[in-house]
C-alpha positions, 0 to 999 in steps of 0.5 A, a space after each residue: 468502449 468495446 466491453 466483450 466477453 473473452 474466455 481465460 482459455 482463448 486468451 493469446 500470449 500478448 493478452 495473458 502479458 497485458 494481465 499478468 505482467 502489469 506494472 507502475 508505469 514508471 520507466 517513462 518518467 525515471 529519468 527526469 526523476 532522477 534530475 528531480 531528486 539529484 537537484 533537491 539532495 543538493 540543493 534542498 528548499 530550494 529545488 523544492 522551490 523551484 520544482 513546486 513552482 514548475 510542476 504545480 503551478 505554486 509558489 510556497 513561501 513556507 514549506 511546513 504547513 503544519 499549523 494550517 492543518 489544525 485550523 483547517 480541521 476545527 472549520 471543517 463541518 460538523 457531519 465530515 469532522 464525525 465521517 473522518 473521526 469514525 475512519 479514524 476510529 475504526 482504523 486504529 482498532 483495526 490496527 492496535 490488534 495487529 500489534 505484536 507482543 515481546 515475548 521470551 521462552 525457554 526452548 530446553 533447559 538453559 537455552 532462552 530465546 525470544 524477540 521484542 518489537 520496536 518502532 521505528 523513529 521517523 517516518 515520512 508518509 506521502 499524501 495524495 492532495 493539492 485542490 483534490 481531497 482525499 483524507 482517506 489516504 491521510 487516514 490509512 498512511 498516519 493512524 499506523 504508524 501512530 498505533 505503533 509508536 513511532 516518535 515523529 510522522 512526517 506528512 508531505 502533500 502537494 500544494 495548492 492556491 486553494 488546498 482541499 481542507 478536507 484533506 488538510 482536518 484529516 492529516 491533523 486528526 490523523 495525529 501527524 507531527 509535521 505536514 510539509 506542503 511539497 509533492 511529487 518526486 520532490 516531495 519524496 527526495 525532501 523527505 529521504 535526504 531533508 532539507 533547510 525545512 524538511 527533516 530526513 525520515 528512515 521510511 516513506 511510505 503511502 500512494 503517488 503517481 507515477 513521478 511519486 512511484 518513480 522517485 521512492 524507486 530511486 531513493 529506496 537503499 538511502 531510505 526504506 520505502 512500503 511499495 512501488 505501487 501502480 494504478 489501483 485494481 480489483 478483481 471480481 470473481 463471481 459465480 451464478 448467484 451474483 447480482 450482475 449489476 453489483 459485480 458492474 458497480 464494482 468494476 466502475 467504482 475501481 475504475 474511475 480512479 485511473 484510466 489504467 487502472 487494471 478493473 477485471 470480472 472473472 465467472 464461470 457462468 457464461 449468463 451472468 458474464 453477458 449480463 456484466 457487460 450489459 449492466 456495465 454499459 447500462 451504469 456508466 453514463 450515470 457516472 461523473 469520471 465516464 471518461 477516465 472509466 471507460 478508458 480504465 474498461 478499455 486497456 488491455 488489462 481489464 475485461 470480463 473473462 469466462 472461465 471453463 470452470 472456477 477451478 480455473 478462474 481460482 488459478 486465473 484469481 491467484 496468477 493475478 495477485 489483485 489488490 482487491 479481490 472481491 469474492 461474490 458467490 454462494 460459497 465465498 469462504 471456500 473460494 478464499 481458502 484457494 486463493 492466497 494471493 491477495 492484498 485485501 479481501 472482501 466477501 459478500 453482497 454487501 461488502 464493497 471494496 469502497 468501505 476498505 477504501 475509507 472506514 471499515 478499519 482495514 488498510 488501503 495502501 495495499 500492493 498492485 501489479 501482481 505484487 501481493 504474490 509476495 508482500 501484504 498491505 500498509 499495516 502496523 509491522 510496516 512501522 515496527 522492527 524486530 530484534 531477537 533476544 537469547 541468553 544461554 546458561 552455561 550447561 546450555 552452551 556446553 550442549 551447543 559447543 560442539 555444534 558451533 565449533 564443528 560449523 565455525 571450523 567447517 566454514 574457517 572461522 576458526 575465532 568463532 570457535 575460540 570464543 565459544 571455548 573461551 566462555 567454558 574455560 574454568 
């Protein structure tokens, strides 16, 4: 690893690409994804099958597992049954506020509009797993959609010979209706178009791998999808009263979750950058994933950057549009009122991205790749539809005719027109 200070100001058209322009990697992949879910429209179970069989190394008699995750859960030990329940708890209070009210009111005399929220039906989420655990995602894909009300969540996870039941307790105490033991591309084709066993879902959402990124890509106009999400990424900015050595655990704790994962430290103190790299250097032997680590620390898209001042660090933070932003300076809050680009946000010394990953209550399936410019995180309106509510009393539309036959006219419509004419006729 060759971990060096560079300055925004110095960096080449090619550099600011790499940063700016990063994406989820899933043009390498697209066609042999597209085979993937053309075979398991047309053929279902058994494609799933096949392709499990192929891809994971498994052969899966049953697909559903569901009852599988109830007894992993009551075998769980006691301390992780207690982490996994106080995740849970604190993501559903987190997301019970967010959930809308119906509301209607009348905005002049006779003219009474409003919107009422819904959820949706069906939902397919897509946890990462097999023999690795991570009942977090588990957590962050099911709690809100429960929270909203939606009437079946369907969970789809790889399988394994051996599959990590810290995952299995998570997906059952999360509250899911049905877990199907099927990844990859094929897991997200199973769940679009359904199979003899697996039930079609409106929506599919959670994190994947390039193959499960590149399939929700291809299914999204058949089913609804959240993101296309990349490698997970954090920006760090920071000014001269950061601790170096926490800015380095940050770098190194997003890092190890994918060697491209996008892992950068922004500054305006030349001190403090140099100490980063040092600091940097000084942790990461002591870290298990050192490799996957220092190949994160190497792509093009991460490094330590010095800024002319924060005022241009602030404008490098929003053209980035990280999916953490961790903010470590003197005046946090105001940092973060110029920065509106961010799918979650963590402030202060002791707030690290880790606690958003698992049990502070916020949401981690959040947007990559510059995505945040235009779209939030996982949460309980992803869950939700709106319908918009009116009725007008006949003064009202008297008020309104007018207006719309003028429009209806105007634009050729001339029965739109008629059938507001048609309503004031005694």
């Amino acid at each position: 690893m060759d971990l060096i200070v560079r300055a925004v100001a110095d960096l080449g058209p090619d550099e600011r690409r790499a940063l700016f322009e990063r994406d989820a990697g899933i043009d390498a992949v697209r066609g042999d994804v597209e085979s993937i879910v053309e075979r398991v429209r047309d053929e279902g179970d058994v494609a799933v099958r096949s392709f499990t069989e192929e891809f994971d190394d498994v052969s899966v008699g049953n697909l559903e597992c569901t009852d599988r995750c109830e007894r992993a859960w009551a075998e769980l030990d006691e301390p992780v049954r207690e982490a996994i329940e106080t995740a849970i708890e604190n993501v559903r209070e987190f997301h019970e506020a967010q959930l809308p009210e119906d509301w209607r009111r009348e905005f002049d005399a006779g003219r009474e509009l409003g919107r009422r929220f819904r959820p949706i039906e069906r939902v397919g989420v897509y946890v990462p797993g097999g023999a690795a655990a991570y009942p977090s995602s588990a957590i962050m894909g099911i709690v809100p959609a429960v929270v909203a009300g939606v009437d079946h969540v369907a969970v789809v996870t790889p399988p394994a010979d051996d599959p990590n039941p810290v995952t299995l307790g998570a997906i059952y105490a999360a509250g899911a209706d049905a877990v199907y033991s099927v990844g990859g591309a094929q897991a997200i084709a199973a769940l679009a178009y359904g199979t003899e066993t697996v039930d079609r879902v409106q929506k599919i959402v959670g994190p994947g791998n390039r193959w499960v990124t590149a399939a929700k890509a291809e299914v999204r106009g058949d089913v609804e999808i959240d993101v296309l999400a990349g490698p997970s990424e954090v920006l760090v900015l920071a000014d001269e009263t950061a601790d170096p050595a926490v800015v380095a655990s940050e770098l190194l704790a997003q890092a190890e979750h994918d060697p491209n994962a996008p892992v950068v430290a922004l500054t305006d103190d030349e001190t403090l950058a140099t100490e980063i790299v040092a600091a940097v250097e000084a942790q990461l032997p002591d870290r298990d994933r050192s490799d996957v680590i220092e190949d994160a620390l190497s792509n093009d898209a991460s490094g330590v950057l010095l800024a002319r001042s924060m005022s241009e660090a602030i404008l490098f933070a929003e053209s980035f549009a990280p999916e953490h932003l961790a903010i470590l300076a003197a005046d946090d809050e105001s940092l973060l009122d110029r920065i509106d680009s961010a799918g979650s946000v963590f402030l202060g010394p002791h707030t690290p991205v880790a606690a958003g990953d698992y049990a502070s209550g916020t949401n981690h399936v959040l947007p990559t790749n510059g995505g945040a410019r235009v779209t939030g995180g996982l949460s309980v309106e992803t869950f939700l539809r709106a319908s918009t509510v009116q009725r007008l009393s006949r003064s009202a539309l008297e008020d309104l005719s007018e207006t719309i036959a003028t429009l209806a006219d105007a634009e050729g419509l001339e029965a739109h027109a008629a059938s507001v004419r048609r309503r004031l006729e005694e």
